[in-house]
C-alpha positions in Angstrom: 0.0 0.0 0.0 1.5 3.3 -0.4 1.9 5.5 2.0 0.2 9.4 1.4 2.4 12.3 1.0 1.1 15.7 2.1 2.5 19.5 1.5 1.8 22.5 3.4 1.7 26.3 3.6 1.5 27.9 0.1 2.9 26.6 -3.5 3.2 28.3 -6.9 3.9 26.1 -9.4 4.4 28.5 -12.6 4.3 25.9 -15.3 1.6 23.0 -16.2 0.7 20.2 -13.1 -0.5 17.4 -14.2 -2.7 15.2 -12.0 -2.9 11.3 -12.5 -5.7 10.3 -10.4 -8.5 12.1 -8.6 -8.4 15.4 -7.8 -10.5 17.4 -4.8 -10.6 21.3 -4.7 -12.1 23.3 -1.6 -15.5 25.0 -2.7 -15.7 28.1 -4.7 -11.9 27.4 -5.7 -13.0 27.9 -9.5 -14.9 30.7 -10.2 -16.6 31.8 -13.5 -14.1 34.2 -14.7 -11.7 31.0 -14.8 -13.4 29.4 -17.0 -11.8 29.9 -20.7 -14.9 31.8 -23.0 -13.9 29.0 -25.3 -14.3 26.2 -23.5 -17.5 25.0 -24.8 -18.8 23.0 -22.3 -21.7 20.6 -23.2 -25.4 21.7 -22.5 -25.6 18.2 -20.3 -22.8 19.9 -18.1 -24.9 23.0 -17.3 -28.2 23.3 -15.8 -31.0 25.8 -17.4 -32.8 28.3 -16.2 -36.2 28.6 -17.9 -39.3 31.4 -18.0 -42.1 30.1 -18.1 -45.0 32.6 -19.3 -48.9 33.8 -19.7 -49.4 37.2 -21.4 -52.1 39.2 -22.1 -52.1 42.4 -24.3 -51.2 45.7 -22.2 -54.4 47.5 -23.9 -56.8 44.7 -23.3 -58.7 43.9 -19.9 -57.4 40.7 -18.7 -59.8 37.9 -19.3 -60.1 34.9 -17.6 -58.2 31.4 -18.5 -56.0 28.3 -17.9 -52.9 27.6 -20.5 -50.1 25.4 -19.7 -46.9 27.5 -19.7 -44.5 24.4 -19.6 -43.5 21.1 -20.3 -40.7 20.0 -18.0 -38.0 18.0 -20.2 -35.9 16.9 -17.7 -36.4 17.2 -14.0 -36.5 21.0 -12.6 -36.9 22.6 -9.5 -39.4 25.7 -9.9 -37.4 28.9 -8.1 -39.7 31.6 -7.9 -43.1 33.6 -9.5 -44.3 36.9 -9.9 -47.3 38.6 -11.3 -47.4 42.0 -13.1 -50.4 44.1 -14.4 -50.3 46.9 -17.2 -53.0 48.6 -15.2 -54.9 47.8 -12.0 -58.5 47.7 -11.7 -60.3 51.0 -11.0 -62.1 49.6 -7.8 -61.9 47.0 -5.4 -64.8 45.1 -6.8 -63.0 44.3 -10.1 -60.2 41.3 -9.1 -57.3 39.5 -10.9 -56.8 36.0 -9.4 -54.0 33.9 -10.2 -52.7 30.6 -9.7 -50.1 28.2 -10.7 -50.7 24.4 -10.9 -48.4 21.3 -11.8 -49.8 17.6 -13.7 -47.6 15.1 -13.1 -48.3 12.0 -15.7 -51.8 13.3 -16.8 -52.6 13.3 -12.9 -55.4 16.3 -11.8 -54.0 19.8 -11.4 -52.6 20.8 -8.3 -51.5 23.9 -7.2 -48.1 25.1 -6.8 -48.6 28.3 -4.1 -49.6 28.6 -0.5 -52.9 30.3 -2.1 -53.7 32.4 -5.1 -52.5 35.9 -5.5 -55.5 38.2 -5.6 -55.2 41.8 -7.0 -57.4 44.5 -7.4 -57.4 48.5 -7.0 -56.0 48.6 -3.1 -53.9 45.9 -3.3 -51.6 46.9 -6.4 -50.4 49.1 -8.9 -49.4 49.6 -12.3 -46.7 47.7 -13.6 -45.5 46.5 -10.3 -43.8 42.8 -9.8 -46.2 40.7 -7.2 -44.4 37.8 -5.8 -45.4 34.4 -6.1 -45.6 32.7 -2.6 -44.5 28.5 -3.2 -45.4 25.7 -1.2 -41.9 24.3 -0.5 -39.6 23.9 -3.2 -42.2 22.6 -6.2 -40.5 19.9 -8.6 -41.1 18.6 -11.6 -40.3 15.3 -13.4 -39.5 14.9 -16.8 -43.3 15.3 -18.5 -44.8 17.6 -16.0 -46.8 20.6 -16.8 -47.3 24.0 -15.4 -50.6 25.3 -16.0 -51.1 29.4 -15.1 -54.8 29.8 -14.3 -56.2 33.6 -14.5 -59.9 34.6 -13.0 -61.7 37.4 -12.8 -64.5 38.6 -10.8 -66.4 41.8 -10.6 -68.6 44.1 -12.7 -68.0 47.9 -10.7 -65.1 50.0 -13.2 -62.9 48.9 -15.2 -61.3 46.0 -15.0 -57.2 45.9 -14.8 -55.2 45.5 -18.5 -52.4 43.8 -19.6 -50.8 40.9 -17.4 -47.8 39.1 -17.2 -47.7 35.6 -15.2 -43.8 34.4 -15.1 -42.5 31.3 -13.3 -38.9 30.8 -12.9 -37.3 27.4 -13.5 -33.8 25.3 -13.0 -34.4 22.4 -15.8 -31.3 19.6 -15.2 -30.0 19.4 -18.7 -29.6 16.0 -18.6 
């Protein structure tokens, strides 16, 4: 068996070292700036941060649906939410409800959040970024969906315009 050798204190080796065997760095020893721009580094190596979406036009009261915004292709971890509106509702009887829901293998859509976000004329402004709240840290398997569902209720003004519905993703590459 042979025996280990160990070096201390501080070493600057100014030419090429050349490891034959395993090799284990102390965290955050490489940093991105050390990685060469041409390195090209498989996709499989990297993992992807996605965006999934729902729009509605900025001039157009929102309307009320349910539209899968993604189809996981590998597994992923969903990281955050948000909710923006063009322009709120002119009173508190007109709302914007929103929710985000996962189907796993054709199973029954189930929601995502501690509770839907609710908006309406007190409770938000114009182009401002609502925060999602998640139940944990939501996954997804390979073949899961993300469904964004929009209601609205209320018949008193003018209903708010334009939305944006954005959920943040880290999709393994492989």
């Amino acid at each position: 068996m042979a025996s280990v050798s160990r070096m201390e204190n501080n070493y600057n080796f100014p030419g090429d070292v050349v490891f034959n065997g395993t090799v284990t760095l102390p965290s955050a020893t490489i940093t991105n700036d050390m990685v060469n721009s041409g390195a090209a580094i498989a996709h499989t190596k990297a993992q992807h941060r996605y965006q999934a979406t729902l729009r509605e036009n900025s001039t157009d009261s929102v309307i009320a649906r349910s539209e899968i915004i993604h189809y996981a292709y590998r597994p992923a971890t969903v990281l955050s939410g948000y909710v923006v509106v063009d322009t709120k509702a002119a009173s508190t009887g007109r709302t914007v409800t929103i929710n985000v829901r996962k189907s796993t293998a054709g199973s029954t859509w189930a929601t995502i959040l501690t509770g839907a976000l609710t908006l309406n004329s007190t409770n938000s402004a114009n182009r401002t970024a609502y925060a999602l709240t998640l139940s944990g840290t939501p996954t997804l398997i390979q073949g899961d969906k993300l469904q964004a569902t929009v209601a609205v209720a209320g018949s008193t003004g003018t209903q708010a315009k334009g939305l944006l519905v954005a959920v943040n993703l880290a999709e393994d590459a492989a």
